[in-house]
C-alpha positions as CSV (number, residue, x, y, z in Angstrom):
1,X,6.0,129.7,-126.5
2,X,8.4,129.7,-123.8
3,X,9.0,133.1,-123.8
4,X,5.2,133.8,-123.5
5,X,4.5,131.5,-120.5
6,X,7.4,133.3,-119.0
7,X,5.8,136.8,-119.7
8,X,2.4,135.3,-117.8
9,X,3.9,134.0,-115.2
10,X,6.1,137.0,-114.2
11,X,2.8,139.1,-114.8
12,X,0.8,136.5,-112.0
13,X,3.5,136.3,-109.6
14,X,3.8,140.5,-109.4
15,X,-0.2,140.8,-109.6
16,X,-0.4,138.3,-106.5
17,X,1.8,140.2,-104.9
18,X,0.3,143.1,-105.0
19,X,-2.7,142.0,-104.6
20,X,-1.4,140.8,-100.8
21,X,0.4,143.6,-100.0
22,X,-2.9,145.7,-100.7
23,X,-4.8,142.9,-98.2
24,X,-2.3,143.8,-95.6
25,X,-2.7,147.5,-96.5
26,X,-6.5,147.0,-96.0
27,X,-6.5,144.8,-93.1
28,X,-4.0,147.3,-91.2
29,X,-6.4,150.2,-91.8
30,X,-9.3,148.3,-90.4
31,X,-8.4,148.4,-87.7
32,X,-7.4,152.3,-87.5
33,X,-10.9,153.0,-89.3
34,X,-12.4,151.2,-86.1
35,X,-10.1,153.2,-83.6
36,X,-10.9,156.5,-85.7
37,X,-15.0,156.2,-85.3
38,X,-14.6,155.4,-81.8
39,X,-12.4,158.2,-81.3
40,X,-15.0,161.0,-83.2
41,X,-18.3,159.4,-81.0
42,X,-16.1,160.2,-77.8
43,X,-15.2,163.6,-79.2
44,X,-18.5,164.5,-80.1
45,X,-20.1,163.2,-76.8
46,X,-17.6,165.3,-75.1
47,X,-18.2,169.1,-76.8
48,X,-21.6,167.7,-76.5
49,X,-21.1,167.9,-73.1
50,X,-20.7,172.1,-73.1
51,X,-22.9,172.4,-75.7
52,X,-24.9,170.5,-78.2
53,X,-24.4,172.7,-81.4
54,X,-20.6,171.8,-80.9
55,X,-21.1,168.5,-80.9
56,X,-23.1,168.5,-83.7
57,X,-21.4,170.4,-85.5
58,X,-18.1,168.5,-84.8
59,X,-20.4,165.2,-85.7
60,X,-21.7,166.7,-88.8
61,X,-17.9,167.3,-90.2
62,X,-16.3,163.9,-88.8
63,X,-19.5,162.3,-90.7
64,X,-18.0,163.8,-94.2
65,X,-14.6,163.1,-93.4
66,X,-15.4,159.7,-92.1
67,X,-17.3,158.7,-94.9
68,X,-14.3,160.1,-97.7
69,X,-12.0,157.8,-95.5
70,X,-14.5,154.7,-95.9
71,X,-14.4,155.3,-99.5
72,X,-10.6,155.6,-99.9
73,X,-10.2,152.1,-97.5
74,X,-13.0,150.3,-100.3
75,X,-10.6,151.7,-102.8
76,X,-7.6,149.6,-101.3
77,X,-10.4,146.5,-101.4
78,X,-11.1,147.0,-104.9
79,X,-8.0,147.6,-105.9
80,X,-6.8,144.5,-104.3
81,X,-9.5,141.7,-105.8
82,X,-8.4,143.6,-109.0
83,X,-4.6,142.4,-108.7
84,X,-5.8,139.3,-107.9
85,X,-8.0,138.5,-110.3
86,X,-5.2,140.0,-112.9
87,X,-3.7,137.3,-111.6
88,X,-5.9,134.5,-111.9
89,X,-6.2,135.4,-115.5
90,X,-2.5,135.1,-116.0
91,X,-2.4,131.9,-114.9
92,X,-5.2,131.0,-117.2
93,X,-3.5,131.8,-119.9
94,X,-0.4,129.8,-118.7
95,X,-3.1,127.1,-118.5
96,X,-4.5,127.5,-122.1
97,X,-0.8,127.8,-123.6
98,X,-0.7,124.2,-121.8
99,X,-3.5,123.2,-124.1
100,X,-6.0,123.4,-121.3
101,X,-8.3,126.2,-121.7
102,X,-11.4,124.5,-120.0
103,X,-12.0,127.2,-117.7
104,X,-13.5,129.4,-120.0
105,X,-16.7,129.9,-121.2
106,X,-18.1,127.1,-123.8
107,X,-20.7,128.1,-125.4
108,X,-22.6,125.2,-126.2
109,X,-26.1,127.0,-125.9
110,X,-25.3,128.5,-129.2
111,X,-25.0,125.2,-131.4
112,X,-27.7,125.1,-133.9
113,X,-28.0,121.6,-135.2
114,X,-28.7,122.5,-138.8
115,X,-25.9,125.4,-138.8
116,X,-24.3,124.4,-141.8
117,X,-20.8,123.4,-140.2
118,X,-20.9,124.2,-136.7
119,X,-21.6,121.0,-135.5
120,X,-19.0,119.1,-137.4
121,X,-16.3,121.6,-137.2
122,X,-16.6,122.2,-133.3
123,X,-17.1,125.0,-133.1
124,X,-19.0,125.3,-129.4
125,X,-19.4,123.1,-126.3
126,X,-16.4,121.8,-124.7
127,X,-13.1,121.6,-126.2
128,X,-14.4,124.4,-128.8
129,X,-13.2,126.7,-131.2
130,X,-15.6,128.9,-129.0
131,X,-13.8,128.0,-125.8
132,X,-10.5,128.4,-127.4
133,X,-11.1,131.7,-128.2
134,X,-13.6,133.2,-125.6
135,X,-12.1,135.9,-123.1
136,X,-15.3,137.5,-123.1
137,X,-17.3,139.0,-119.4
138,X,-20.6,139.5,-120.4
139,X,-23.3,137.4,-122.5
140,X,-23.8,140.1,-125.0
141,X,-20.1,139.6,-125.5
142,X,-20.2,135.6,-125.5
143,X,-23.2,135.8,-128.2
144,X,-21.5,138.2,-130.3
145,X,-18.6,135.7,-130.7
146,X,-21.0,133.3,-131.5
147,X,-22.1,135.5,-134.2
148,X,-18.4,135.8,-135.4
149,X,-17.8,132.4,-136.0
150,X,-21.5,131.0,-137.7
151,X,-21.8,134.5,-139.9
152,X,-19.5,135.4,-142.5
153,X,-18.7,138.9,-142.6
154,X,-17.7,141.1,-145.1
155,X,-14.6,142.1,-146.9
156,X,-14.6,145.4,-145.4
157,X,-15.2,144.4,-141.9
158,X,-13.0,141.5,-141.6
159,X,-10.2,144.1,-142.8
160,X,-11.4,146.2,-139.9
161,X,-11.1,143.4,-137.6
162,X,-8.0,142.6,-138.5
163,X,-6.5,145.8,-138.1
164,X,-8.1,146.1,-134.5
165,X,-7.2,142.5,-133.2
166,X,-3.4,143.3,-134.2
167,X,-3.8,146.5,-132.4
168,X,-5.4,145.1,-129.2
169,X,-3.1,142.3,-129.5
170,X,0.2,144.3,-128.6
171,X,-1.9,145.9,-125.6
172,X,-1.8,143.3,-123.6
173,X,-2.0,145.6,-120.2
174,X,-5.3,147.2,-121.5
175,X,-7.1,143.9,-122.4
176,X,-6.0,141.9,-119.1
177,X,-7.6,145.0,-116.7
178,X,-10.8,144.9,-119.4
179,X,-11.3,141.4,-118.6
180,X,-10.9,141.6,-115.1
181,X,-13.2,144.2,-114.8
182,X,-15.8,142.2,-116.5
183,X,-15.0,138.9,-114.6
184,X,-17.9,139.9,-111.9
185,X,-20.0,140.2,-114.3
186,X,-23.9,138.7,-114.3
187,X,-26.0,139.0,-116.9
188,X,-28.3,136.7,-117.7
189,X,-30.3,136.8,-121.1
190,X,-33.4,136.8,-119.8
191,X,-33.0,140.1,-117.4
192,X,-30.9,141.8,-120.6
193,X,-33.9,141.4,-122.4
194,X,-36.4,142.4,-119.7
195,X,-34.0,145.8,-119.7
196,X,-34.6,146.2,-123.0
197,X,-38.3,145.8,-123.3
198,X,-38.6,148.3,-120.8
199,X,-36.9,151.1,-123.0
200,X,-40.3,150.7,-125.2
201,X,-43.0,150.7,-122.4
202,X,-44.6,154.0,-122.4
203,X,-44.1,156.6,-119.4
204,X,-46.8,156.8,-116.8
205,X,-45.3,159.3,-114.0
206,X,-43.0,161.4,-116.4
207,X,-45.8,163.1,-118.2
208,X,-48.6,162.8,-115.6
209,X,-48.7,166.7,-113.9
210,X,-50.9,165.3,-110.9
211,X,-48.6,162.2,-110.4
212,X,-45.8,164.8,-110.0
213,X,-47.4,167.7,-107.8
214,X,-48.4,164.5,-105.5
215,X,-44.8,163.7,-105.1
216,X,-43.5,167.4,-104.1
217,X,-46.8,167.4,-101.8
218,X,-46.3,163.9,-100.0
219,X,-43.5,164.6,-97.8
220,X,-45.5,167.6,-96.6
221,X,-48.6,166.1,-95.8
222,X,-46.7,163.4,-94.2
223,X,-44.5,166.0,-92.1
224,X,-47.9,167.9,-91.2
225,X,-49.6,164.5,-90.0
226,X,-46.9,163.4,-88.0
227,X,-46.9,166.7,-86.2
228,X,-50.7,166.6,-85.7
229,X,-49.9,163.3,-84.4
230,X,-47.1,164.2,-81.9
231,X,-48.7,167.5,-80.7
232,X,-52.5,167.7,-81.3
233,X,-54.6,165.0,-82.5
234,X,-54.8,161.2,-81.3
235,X,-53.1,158.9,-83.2
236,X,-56.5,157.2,-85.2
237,X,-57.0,160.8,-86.7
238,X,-53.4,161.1,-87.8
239,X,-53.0,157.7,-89.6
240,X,-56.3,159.2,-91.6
241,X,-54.3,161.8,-93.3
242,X,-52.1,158.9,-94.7
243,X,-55.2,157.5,-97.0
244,X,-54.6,159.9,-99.9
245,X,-51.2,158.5,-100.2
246,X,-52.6,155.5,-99.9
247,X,-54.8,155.5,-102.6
248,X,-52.2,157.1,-105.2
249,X,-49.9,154.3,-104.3
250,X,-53.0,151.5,-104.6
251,X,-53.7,152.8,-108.3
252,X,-49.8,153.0,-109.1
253,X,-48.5,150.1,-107.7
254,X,-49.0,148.2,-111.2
255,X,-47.3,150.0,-112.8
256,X,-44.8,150.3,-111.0
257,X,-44.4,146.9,-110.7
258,X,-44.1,146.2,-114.1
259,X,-41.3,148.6,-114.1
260,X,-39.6,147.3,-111.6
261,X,-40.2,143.7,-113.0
262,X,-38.2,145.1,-115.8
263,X,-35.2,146.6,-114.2
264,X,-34.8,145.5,-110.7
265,X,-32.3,142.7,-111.9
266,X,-30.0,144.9,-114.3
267,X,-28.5,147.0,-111.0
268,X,-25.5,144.7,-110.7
269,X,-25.1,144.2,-114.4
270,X,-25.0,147.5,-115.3
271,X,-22.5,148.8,-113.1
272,X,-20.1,145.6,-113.8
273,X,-21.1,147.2,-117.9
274,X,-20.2,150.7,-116.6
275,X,-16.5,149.0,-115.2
276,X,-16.0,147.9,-118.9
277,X,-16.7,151.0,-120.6
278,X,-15.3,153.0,-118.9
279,X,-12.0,150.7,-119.6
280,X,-12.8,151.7,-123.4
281,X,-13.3,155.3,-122.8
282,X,-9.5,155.5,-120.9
283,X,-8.0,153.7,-123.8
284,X,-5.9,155.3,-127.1
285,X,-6.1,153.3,-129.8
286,X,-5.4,154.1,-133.5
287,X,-7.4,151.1,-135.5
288,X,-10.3,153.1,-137.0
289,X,-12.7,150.1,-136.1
290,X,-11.6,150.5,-132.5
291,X,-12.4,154.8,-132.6
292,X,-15.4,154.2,-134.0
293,X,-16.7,152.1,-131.2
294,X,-14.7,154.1,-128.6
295,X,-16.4,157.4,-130.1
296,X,-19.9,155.6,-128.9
297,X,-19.4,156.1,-125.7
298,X,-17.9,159.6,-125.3
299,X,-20.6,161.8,-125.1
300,X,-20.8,165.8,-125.2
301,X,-22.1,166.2,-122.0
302,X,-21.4,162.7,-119.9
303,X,-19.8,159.7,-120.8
304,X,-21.4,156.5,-121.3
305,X,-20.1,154.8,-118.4
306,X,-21.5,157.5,-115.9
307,X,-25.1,157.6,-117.3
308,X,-24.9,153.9,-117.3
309,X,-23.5,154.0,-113.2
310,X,-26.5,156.4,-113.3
311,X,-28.9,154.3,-114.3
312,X,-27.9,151.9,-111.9
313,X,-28.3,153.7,-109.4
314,X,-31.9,154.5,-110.1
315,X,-32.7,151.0,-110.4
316,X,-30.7,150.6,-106.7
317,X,-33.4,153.0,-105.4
318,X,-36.3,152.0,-106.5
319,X,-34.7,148.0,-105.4
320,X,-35.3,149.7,-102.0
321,X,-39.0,148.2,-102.1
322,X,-38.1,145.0,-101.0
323,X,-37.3,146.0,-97.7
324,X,-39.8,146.0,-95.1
325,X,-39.3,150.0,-94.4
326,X,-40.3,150.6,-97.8
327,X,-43.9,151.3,-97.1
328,X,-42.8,154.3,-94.4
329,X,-40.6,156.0,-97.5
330,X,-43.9,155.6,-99.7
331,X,-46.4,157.1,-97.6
332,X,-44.3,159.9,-96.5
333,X,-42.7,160.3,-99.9
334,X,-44.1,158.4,-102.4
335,X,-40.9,156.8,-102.7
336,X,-41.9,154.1,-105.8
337,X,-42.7,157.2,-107.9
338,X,-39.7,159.7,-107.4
339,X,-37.7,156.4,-108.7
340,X,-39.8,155.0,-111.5
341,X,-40.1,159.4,-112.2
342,X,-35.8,159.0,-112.7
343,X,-35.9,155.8,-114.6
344,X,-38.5,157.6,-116.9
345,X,-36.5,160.7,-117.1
346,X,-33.3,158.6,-118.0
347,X,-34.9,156.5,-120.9
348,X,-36.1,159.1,-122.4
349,X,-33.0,160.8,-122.8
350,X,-31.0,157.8,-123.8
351,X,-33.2,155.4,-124.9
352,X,-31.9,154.9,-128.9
353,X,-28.0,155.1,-127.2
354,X,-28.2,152.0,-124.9
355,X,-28.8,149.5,-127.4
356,X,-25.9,151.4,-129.2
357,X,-23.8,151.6,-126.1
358,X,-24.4,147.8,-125.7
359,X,-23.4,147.0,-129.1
360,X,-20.2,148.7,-129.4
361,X,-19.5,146.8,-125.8
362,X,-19.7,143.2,-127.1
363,X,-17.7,144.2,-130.6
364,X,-14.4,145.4,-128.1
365,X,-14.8,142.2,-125.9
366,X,-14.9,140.1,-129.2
367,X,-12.1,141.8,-131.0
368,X,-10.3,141.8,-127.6
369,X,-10.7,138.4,-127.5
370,X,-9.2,138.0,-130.8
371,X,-6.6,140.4,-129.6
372,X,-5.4,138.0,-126.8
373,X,-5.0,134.8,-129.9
374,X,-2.7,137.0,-131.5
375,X,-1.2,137.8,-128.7
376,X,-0.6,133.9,-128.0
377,X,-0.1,132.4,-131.6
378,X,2.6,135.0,-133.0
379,X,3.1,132.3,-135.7
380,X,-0.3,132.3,-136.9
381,X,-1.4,135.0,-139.9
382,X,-4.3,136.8,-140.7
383,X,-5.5,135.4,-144.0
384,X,-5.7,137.6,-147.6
385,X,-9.6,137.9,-148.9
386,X,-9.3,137.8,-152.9
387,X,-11.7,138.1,-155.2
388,X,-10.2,134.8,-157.0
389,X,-12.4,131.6,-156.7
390,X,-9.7,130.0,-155.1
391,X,-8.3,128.7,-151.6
392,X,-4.6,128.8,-151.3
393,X,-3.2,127.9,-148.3
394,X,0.3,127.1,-147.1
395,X,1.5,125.2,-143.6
396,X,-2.3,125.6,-142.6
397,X,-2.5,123.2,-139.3
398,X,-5.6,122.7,-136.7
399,X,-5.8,125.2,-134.3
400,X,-7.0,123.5,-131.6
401,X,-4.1,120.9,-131.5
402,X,-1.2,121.3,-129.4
403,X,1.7,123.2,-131.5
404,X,4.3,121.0,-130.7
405,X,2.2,117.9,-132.4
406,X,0.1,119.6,-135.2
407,X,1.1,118.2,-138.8
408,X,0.7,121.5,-141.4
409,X,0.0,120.8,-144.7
410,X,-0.8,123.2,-148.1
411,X,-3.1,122.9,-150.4
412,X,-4.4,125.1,-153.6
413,X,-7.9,124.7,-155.0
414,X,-10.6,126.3,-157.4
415,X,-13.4,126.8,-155.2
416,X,-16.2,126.1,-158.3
417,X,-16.4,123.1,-160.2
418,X,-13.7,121.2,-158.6
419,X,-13.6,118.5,-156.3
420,X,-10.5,116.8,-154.4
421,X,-10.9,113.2,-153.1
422,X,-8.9,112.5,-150.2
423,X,-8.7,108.4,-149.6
424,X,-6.6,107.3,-146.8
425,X,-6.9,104.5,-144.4
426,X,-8.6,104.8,-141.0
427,X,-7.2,106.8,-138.3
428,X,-4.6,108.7,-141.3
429,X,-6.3,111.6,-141.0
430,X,-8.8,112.7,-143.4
431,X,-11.4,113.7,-140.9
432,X,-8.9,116.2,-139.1
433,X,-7.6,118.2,-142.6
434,X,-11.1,118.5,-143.4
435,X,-11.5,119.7,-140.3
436,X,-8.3,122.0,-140.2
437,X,-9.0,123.5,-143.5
438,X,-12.7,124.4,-142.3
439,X,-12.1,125.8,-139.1
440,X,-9.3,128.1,-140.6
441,X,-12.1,129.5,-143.2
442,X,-14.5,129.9,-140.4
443,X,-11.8,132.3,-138.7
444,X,-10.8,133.9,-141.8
445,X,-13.9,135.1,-142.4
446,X,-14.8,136.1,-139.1
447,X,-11.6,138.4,-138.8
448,X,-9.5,136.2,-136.8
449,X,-6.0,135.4,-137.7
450,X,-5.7,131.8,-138.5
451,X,-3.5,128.4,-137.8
452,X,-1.4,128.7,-141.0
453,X,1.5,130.1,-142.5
454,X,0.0,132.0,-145.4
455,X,-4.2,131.6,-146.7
456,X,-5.6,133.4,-149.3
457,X,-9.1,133.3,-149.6
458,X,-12.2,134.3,-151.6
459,X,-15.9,135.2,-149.9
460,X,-17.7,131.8,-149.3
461,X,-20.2,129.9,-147.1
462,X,-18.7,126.5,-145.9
463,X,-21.4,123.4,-145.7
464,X,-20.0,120.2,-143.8
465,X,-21.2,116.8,-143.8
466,X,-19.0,115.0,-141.3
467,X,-21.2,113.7,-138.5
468,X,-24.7,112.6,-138.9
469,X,-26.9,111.1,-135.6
470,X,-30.4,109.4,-135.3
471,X,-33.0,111.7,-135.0
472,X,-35.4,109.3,-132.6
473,X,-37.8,112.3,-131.9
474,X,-38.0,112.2,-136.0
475,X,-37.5,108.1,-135.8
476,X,-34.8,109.1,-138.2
477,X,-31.9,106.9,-138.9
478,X,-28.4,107.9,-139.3
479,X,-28.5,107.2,-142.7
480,X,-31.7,109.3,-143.6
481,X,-30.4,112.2,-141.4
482,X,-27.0,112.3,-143.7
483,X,-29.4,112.3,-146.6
484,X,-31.2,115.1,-145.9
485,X,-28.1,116.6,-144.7
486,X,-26.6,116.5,-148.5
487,X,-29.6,117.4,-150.1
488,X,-29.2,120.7,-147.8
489,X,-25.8,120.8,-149.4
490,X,-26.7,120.0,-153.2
491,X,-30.0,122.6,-153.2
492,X,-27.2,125.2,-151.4
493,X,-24.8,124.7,-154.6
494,X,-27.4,124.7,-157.1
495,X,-29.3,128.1,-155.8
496,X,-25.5,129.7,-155.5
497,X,-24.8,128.6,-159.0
498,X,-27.8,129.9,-160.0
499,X,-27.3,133.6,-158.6
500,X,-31.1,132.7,-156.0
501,X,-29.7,132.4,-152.8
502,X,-26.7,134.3,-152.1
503,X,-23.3,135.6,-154.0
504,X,-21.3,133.5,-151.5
505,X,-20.3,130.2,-153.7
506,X,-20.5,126.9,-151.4
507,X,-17.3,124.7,-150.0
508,X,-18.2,121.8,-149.0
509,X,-16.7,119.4,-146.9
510,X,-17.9,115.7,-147.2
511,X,-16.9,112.9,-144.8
512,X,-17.3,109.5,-146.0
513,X,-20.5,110.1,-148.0
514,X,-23.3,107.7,-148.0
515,X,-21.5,105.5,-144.9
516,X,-24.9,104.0,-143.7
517,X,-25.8,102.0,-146.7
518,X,-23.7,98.7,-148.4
519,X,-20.3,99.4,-150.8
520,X,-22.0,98.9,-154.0
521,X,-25.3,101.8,-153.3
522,X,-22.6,103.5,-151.5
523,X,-20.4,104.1,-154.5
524,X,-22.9,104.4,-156.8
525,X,-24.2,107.1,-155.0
526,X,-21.5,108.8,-154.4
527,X,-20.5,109.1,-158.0
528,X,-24.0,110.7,-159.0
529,X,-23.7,112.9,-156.4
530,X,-19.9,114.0,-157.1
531,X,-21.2,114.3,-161.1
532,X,-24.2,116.6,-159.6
533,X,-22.5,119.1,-157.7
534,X,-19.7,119.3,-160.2
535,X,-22.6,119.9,-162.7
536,X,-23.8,122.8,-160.1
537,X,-20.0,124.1,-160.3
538,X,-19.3,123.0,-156.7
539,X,-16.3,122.9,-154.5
540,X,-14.7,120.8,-151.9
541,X,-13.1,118.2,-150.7
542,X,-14.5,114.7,-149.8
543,X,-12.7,111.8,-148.1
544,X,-13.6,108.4,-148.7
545,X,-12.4,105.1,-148.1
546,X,-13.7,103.9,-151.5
547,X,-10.5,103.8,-153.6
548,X,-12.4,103.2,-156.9
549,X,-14.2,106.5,-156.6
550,X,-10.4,107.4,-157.5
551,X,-10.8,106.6,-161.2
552,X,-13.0,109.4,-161.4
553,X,-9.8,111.9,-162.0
554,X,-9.0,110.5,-165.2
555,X,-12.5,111.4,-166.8
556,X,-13.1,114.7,-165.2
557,X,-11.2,117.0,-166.9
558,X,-9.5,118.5,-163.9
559,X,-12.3,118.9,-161.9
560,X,-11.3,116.1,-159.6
561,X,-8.1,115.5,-158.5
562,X,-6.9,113.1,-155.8
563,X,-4.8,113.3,-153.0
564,X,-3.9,111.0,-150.3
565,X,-3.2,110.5,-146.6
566,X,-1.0,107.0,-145.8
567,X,-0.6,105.1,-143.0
568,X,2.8,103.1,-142.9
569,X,4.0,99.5,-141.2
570,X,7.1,100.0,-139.7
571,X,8.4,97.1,-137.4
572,X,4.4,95.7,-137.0
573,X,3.5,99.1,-135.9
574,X,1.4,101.6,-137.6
575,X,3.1,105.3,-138.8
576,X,1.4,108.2,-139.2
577,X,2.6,111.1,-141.1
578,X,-0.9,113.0,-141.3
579,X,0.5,114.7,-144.9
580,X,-1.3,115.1,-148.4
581,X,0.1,113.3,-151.2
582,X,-0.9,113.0,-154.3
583,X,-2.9,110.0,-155.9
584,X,-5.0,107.7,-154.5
585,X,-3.8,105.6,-151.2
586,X,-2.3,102.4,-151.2
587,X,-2.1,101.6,-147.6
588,X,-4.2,99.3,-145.6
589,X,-4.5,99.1,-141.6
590,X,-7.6,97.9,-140.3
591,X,-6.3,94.2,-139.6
592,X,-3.0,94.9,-138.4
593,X,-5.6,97.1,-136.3
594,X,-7.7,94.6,-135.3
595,X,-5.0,92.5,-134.4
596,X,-3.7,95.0,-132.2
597,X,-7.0,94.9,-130.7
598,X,-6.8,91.6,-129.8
599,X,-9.4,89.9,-132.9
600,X,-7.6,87.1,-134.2
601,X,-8.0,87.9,-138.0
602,X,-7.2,85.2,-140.5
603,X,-5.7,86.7,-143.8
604,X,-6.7,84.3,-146.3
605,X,-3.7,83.3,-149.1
606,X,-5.3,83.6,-153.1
């Protein structure tokens, strides 16, 4: 760990450095870009002086040279809020090595309440698995990671994923310039969606012939009334030549709004899309998943990232409209329609390989993502997918506790027709390993490497029931909300058992099952519904507080078996080991608790 915030920190302090010396670098040429134009306009002004074509001609070439010169000093800009925002991210990762990665993206927007565990497992909003893991740019990034972690994927794609994250995980170079390209980045849902409406709307100037002789004619017609204007007729008759354009624009101008409705606000985003790509298409990488997407983008005739700068650029010119000159380029040019012409011209050419384009974009900002986790957690492994019904797992701890405090613990487990009750007292920690062994599965089967020192695991679906709230929109009570939670749960395990739903078998984890109601409903309920989804062939693990579910082992046949989480007194004060054990617990702490609290509890002598 050391040795890794020493790596980042090196990395900011030589970014930052640059970084300044290419501020001083720009600053310094400011001033001699200012000194140069003055110097041209005298120069010019003075062969002016013996004759105009000089001067022009002298004005025309400093213009070109002036402008490559402006280009080159933007360079040094860019170049500069690169470094620096190289370095920013290496301090955020010295940050999130410090446990504190609250700088990054959440993701709370994409908690479902009836996902089946990402509520109870954390896996968005802050403090996340989500935010643990997020180094994406772009939203198409951020909801693809969402994907990753509430849909199961397949074998043969998390062995893909697995190859690439190992891949991008040695490269850190590549991904830290990736995500600082991307950190500009705007896209908001709502315009990415606009953008892609648009690529169905049918053409309207493309494919109209008189639309498009209008355009070539316009600037004409303008040039001809201007000069009637200047040289021959008063000014009322000129301005009547400009009615015809008029009157194309009038009929047009919805049109061409809705088009522009569409697009105007995908300029920015697609160019800060072009940056990232283009990132991708420099890049040599030897995971196949990682060619594949690469190969998306390299085209035969242009690459991706230059038909996408493209497109933003057509979109830039036909943003022109919102300037109040706007009308002069429409009249005399018909400016609206050149544009909308381009945009046309452009979709139909590449309308199937956007979406494509897009795609492949969010998988290498995901996979990078889970590139720079392996790059952090060299002690964590990426899980084996069997085709057992079984979980083994060794040393797995929870991945969003600090290493230097997370307890690891192994466990080994049929997935169908077995149940383990945990029991433990309050605050041992039955809660967190259900948690720790869920969340690992979650990133197992989305292709991450995961908080353990060895899991092997089947193809599953995970169902939690760990935290259950009112529903007052529903006047629904905690209670009711955790029964129709489990009978979620119990209809998942019958139709899985039953070959309806899905091939996936269910794991459940259960947290103190039927809490709401009083200890004798609570345990009889609880037994019918352990005997019911071991009927159903399910597998989990429940913790409960009720000890006597514990004599349930000894009639089951080995499909329950208890384990245990104890709490120790040592001196008055309470110990915490946080490991499994087998049996049921024998240790009690909510008086010496409540004492500690300050509630004078009585113990009563038999």
């Amino acid at each position: 760990m050391q040795k890794l915030k020493e790596l980042y920190q090196n990395r900011q302090t030589d970014f930052q450095e640059t970084g300044v010396e290419l501020r001083a670098k720009y600053g310094k040429f400011s001033l001699v870009r200012l000194l140069v134009f003055v110097i041209g306009v005298a120069i010019t002004i003075y062969l002016g002086s013996f004759a105009w074509y000089w001067g022009v001609l002298f004005f025309l070439t400093f213009v070109a040279a002036f402008y490559q010169f402006m280009k080159w000093h933007q360079r040094i800009s860019e170049s500069a809020q690169h470094n620096e925002e190289l370095a920013r991210i290496n301090g955020l990762e010295i940050a999130a090595l410090n446990h504190d990665f609250s700088q990054f993206e959440h993701g709370a927007k994409f908690l479902e309440m009836e996902h089946p565990y990402a509520l109870d497992l954390d896996l968005f909003g802050e403090h996340s698995l989500f935010q643990y893991l997020n180094r994406t740019s772009t939203e198409i990034g951020r909801q693809r990671l969402a994907q990753y972690l509430t849909e199961p994927s397949s074998t043969e794609v998390i062995s893909a994923r697995q190859t690439a994250a190992q891949e991008l995980g040695k490269k850190i170079d590549w991904r830290q310039h990736f995500q600082a390209h991307g950190r500009e980045t705007e896209d908001h849902p709502t315009h990415l969606q606009a953008l892609l409406s648009w690529l169905q709307d049918p053409a309207f100037v493309k494919d109209n012939t008189w639309l498009k002789i209008a355009m070539y004619v316009a600037p004409v017609w303008f040039t001809a009334a201007l000069i009637l204007w200047l040289f021959y007729l008063p000014w009322q008759y000129a301005i009547l030549m400009l009615i015809p354009p008029a009157l194309i624009l009038q009929r047009t101008v919805q049109r061409v709004n809705d088009t522009h409705r569409r697009t105007a606000h995908a300029e920015h985003m697609l160019s800060n899309y072009a940056r990232l790509i283009k990132q991708v298409e420099g890049g040599s990488f030897e995971a196949p998943l990682l060619q594949k997407l690469q190969a998306i983008f390299l085209q035969e005739d242009n690459s991706a990232s230059q038909k996408i700068n493209k497109l933003s650029y057509l979109i830039s010119q036909l943003n022109v409209r919102f300037n109040a000159f706007a009308v002069l380029l429409n009249l005399g040019g018909l400016w609206d329609l050149h544009w909308v012409n381009g945009l046309e011209k452009w979709r139909a050419a590449q309308k199937k390989a956007l979406p494509e384009w897009f795609s492949a974009l969010q998988e290498f900002e995901v996979l990078s993502s889970l590139g720079n986790l392996t790059h952090n957690h060299p002690h964590w492994h990426f899980p084996t997918l069997t085709t057992s019904r079984a979980i083994e797992a060794i040393g797995i701890g929870h991945p969003l506790i600090p290493r230097d405090q997370v307890v690891t613990n192994d466990i080994s487990m049929p997935i169908q027709g077995h149940i383990k009750l945990i029991t433990g007292s309050n605050m041992a920690g039955k809660s967190t390993f259900l948690r720790t062994l869920g969340i690992n599965l979650v990133l197992g089967l989305s292709g991450s490497p995961v908080c353990a020192t060895s899991l092997r695991l089947p193809q599953l679906q995970v169902y939690t029931s760990m935290r259950t709230q009112d529903a007052l929109h529903e006047s629904t009570s905690s209670f009711y909300a955790e029964l129709k939670r489990l009978k979620v749960i119990i209809e998942a395990v019958e139709a899985a058992a039953q070959g309806i739903a899905q091939e996936r078998p269910i794991f459940f984890l259960l947290d103190e099952i039927l809490k709401g109601t009083n200890s004798v409903d609570r345990h009889t309920g609880a037994k019918a519904l352990i005997h019911q989804l071991i009927e159903f062939k399910g597998g989990g693990l429940i913790a409960t507080h009720d000890l006597e579910l514990g004599a349930l082992e000894a009639k089951a046949d080995g499909a329950i078996e208890n384990l245990r989480i104890e709490v120790e007194i040592q001196d008055g004060n309470l110990h915490f080991d946080y490991k499994l054990k087998k049996g049921v617990s024998q240790s009690f702490n909510a008086t010496l608790l409540m004492q500690q609290m300050g509630i004078r509890v009585k113990i009563r002598e038999s």
